[in-house]
N, C-alpha and C positions, 0 to 999 in steps of 0.2 A: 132198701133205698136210702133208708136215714142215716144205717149203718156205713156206708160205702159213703154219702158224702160226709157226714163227720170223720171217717178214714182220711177222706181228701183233702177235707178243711184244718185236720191235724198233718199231712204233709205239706201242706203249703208253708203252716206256720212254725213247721223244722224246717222247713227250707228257707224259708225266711230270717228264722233265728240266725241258721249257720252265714246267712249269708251277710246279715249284720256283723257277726263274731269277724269273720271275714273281713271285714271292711272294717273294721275297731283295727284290729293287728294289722291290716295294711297301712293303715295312718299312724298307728304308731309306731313300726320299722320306721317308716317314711323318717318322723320326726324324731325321733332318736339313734339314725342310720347315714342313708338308708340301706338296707340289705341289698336289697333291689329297687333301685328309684322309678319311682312312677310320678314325681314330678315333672321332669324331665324337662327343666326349665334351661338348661342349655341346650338343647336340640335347636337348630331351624339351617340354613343352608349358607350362611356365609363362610361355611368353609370350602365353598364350592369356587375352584378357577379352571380357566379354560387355556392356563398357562403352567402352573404348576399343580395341577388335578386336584389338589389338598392343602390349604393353608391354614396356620394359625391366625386367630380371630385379634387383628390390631387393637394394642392400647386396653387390652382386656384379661382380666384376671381367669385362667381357668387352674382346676383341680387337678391333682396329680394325676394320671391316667399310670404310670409304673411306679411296682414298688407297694403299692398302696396294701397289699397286703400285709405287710410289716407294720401299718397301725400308725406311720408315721404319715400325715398333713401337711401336703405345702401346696403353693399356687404359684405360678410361673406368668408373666408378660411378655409381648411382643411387640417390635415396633411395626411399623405401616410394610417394611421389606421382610419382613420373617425371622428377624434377629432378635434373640432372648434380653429384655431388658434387665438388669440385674445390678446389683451395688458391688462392685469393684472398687471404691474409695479407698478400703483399705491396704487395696494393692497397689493402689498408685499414687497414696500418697506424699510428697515430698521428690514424685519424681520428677528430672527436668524435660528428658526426652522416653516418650514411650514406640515400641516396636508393636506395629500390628499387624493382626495374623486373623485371618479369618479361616474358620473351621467349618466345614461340610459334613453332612452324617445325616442319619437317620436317626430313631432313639435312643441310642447307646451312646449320642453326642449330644443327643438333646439333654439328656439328664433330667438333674430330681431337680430341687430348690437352687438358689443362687450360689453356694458350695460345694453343689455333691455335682458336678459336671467333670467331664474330659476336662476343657478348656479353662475355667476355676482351678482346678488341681495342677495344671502345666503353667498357668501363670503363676498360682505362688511356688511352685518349686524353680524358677526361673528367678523369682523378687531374692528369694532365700538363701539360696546355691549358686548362682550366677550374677547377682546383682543388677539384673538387664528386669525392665517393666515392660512386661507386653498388655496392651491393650487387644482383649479378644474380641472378637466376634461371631457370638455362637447363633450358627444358622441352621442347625440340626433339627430333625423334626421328624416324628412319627413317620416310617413307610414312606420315607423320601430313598431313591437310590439315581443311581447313576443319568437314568433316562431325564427325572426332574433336574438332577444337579445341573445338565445340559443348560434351558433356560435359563435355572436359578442361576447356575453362574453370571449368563450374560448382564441377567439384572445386577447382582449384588455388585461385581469387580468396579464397574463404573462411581459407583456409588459408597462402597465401604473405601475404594483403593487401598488394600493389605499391604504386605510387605513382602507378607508370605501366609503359603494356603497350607492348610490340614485336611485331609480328606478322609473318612472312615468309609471303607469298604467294607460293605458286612454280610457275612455267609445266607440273609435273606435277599439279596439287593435282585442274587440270581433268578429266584422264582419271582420278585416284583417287576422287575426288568419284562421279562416274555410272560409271565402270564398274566397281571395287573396294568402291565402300561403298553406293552407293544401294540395292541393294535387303538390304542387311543392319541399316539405320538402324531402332533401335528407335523409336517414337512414344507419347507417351502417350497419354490422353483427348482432349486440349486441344491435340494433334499435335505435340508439346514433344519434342526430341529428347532424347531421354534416355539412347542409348547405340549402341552400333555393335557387333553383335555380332559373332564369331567366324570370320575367312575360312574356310569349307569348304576353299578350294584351300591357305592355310597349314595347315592341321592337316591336310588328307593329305598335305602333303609330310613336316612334322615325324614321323609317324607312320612315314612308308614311311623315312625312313632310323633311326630309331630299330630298323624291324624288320631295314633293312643290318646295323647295329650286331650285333645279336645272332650274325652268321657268325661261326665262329671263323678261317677261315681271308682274309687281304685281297684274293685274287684273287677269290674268292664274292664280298666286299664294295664290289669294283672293279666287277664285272659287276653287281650288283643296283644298285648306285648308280646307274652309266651307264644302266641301262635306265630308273628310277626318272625321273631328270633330263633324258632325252633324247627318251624314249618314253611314258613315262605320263602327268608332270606337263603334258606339251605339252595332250596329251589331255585331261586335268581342267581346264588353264584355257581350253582352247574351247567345252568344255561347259558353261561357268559364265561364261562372257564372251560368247558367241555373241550375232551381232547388234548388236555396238558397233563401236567404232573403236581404229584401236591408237594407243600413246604417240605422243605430238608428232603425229599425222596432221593436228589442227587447226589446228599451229602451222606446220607448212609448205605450209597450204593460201592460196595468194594470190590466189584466184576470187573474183568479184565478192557472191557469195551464200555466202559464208563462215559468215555469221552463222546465216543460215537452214537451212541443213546440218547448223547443230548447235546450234540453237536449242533443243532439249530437253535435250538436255546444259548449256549455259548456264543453261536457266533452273533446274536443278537447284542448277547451283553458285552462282548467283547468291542461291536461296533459302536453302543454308547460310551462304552470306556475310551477309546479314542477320540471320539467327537469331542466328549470334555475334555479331554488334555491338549486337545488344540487351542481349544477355547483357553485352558491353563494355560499354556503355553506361550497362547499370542499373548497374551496379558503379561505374563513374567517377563516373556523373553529369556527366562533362564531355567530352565527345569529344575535348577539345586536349590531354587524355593519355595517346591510342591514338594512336600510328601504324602506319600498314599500310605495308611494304616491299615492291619488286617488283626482285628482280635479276635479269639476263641470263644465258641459253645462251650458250656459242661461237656457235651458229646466231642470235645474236640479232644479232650484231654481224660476225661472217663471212659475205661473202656465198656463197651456193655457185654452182655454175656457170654458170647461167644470172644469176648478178647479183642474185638473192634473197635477202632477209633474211626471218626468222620475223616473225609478223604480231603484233597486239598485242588481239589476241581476248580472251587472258585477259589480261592487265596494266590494258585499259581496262574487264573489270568489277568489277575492284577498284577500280581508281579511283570507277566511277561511287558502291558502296555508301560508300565515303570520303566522298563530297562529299555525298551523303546524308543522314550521321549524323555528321558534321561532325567527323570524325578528319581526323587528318595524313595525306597519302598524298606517296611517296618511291617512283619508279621510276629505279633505278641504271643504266637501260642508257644512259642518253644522256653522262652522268659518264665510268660505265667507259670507253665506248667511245673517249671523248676521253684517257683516264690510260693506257687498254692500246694505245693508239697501232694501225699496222699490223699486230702480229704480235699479236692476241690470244688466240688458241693458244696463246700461252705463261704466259697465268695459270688455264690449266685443267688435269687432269691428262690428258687423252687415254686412246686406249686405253680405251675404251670405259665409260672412269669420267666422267660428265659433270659433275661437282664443280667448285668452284674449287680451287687447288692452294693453299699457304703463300703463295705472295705475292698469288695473287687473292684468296684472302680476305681479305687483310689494308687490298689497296687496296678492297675491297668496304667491310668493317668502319668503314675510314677515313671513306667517304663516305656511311656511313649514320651515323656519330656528328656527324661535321658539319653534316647537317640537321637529326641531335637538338637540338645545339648552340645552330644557330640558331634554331629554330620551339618548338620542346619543353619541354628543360629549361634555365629560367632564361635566357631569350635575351638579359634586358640586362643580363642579370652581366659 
């Protein structure tokens, strides 16, 4: 009997030990990281809208969210409408009249720090090359596509009044479109989108670690997190995704009935894609000062093993609403793929971040101002 509980009395206090050790090395990733944040002192629900499903947090400093694996540190701001605030002085210094352009996008528009952007990069080669100041307006934002840009537009157009718009169409907008926002799109009378409300599966992620947060001690918070992230959330987006398709499935499908496959999905996005360029449209009044962007995956332009490249399912139905409503349309893959030569791997970050990196975006940036350039703004200046 004595034997078996000193046995016991000695695994409590390995257990104990480790589980101090434990808790040493979770505070100090923490404070010298973190690897895995268990403070999670930006969690809580203001990013929650019943208008545009997902906002940035106004007038407030947040961390990079891409890119971040490259070791490189910046912080981004927003105003009260979802517009990147950022120091452009330099670009507009000494000028007397500036053109303004507001730019729509997802992350690939939102960009890094106040430099490394789309719209940053198209404004000074505009200052540089062209002598014309454009003052931008970057409204780009994480997992934004076409269905958000709907309302977002109504709001922004009244309020920035552009000159002229930039739109980024991105080979994810398809699977956000019908499987993240379709059945959340509010409609009014007149079947007018009028808002996109609140993902159920983000607000119970933000919820289950906001209740991580409350452990006092980080190995609790280690373990509710992992189960949260690894076990639960799996769960919640099966049951609320079931019966679709996952990211990129349509873009690496190269079968002859491609189209027909996911022809209800299409004709979803194809329907937000029109309702914004009406919305464009009515605002312009002239289609020759919208253009629609379309840039490359690595997968767009790397073949993979069998010698395949990603198909152009979605690229060609932005094109077709383009020629439609008689916008500019600009598809970069044919560009890049001739500027990033053989290895173009190397202007993406990898690593399972599918972004462009500082010099892909820059030669992205280059080759979308150049068609501004030429078709857009002031072409025989």
């Amino acid at each position: 009997m004595r034997r078996q509980l000193r046995f016991l009395g000695q695994a409590v206090l390995l257990i104990v030990a480790w589980a101090a050790i434990f808790e040493i090395g979770l505070r100090a990733q923490q404070y010298f990281g973190p690897l895995y944040d268990l403070e999670l002192a930006d969690v809580d629900l203001s990013w929650e809208s019943n208008v545009l499903n997902h906002v940035p947090a106004a007038n407030k400093q947040q961390m990079c969210i891409y890119g971040d694996m490259s070791g490189f540190s910046y912080e981004r701001s927003y105003d009260a409408n979802g517009v990147r605030i950022i120091d452009d002085s330099e670009l507009l210094s000494g000028c007397q009249r500036t053109t303004s352009v507001l730019f729509l996008g997802d992350s690939f528009m939102e960009g890094y720090d106040d430099k490394n952007t789309l719209p940053y990069h198209v404004a000074k080669y505009f200052r540089q090359h062209r002598g014309i100041c454009l003052k931008t307006h970057n409204a780009g934002y994480t997992s934004y596509s076409p269905s958000i840009f709907v309302p977002q537009a109504r709001r922004l157009l009244p309020v920035v009044r552009p000159e002229y718009i930039v739109l980024d169409v991105d080979e994810t907008d398809f699977y956000d479109d019908f499987v993240r926002y379709r059945k959340l799109v509010v409609r009014d009378e007149s079947g007018n989108n009028v808002g996109v409300k609140v993902s159920p599966v983000g607000h119970e992620c933000s919820v289950g670690l906001m209740q991580t947060r409350e452990h006092a001690l980080y190995l609790t918070r280690f373990i509710s997190k992992l189960w949260l992230t690894s076990v639960h959330m799996p769960t919640v987006i099966r049951k609320n995704q079931r019966e679709t398709f996952g990211l990129f499935d349509y873009s690496r499908d190269r079968s002859g009935d491609v189209e027909r496959k996911y022809a209800d999905a299409r004709a979803v996005f194809r329907r937000n894609l029109q309702e914004l360029a009406k919305v464009l449209k009515d605002y312009t009044q002239d289609g020759t000062r919208v253009l629609c962007v379309f840039h490359p995956h690595l997968e767009h332009l790397k073949p993979d093993g069998q010698g395949r490249v990603w198909n152009d399912l979605v690229s060609s139905t932005v094109r077709e609403t383009c020629i439609a409503n008689g916008f500019f349309f600009f598809n970069a893959t044919a560009t890049l793929k001739q500027r990033f030569g053989s290895s173009p791997e190397d202007f993406y970050w990898g690593d399972g971040d599918m972004h462009f990196n500082f010099e892909g975006l820059e030669a992205y940036s280059s080759a979308v101002a150049e068609f501004m350039a030429s078709k857009m703004i002031n072409p025989h200046d």
